[in-house]
Phi, psi and omega in degrees: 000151209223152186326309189275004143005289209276009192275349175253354174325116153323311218268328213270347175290312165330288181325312211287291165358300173311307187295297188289013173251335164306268182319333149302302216268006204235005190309334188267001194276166184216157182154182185315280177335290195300317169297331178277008156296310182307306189307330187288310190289322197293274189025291199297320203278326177290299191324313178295330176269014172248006184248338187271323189309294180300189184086265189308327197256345194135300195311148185238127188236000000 
């Protein structure tokens, strides 16, 4: 399976879907947890637009 894969994935656009909506609906709280929610959710959210970026261009790594 090749990296830019993950960009037509079902299961992993759900996530990404999930992660940005954890960071809309959760923006004002604040504690450990919740930031390391924060970290998970960018984490998730770069990883995809850097599997959509190979995607669009091609590359397959």
């Amino acid at each position: 399976m090749h990296f830019s894969q993950l960009a037509v994935s079902p299961v992993y656009i759900i996530v990404t879907i999930l992660c940005i909506g954890y960071l809309i609906f959760l923006r004002e709280d604040k504690g450990c947890y919740i930031f390391i929610g924060r970290i998970y959710s960018i984490l998730h959210i770069a990883i995809y637009l850097f599997a959509l970026y190979l995607y669009i261009i091609g590359n397959n790594l």
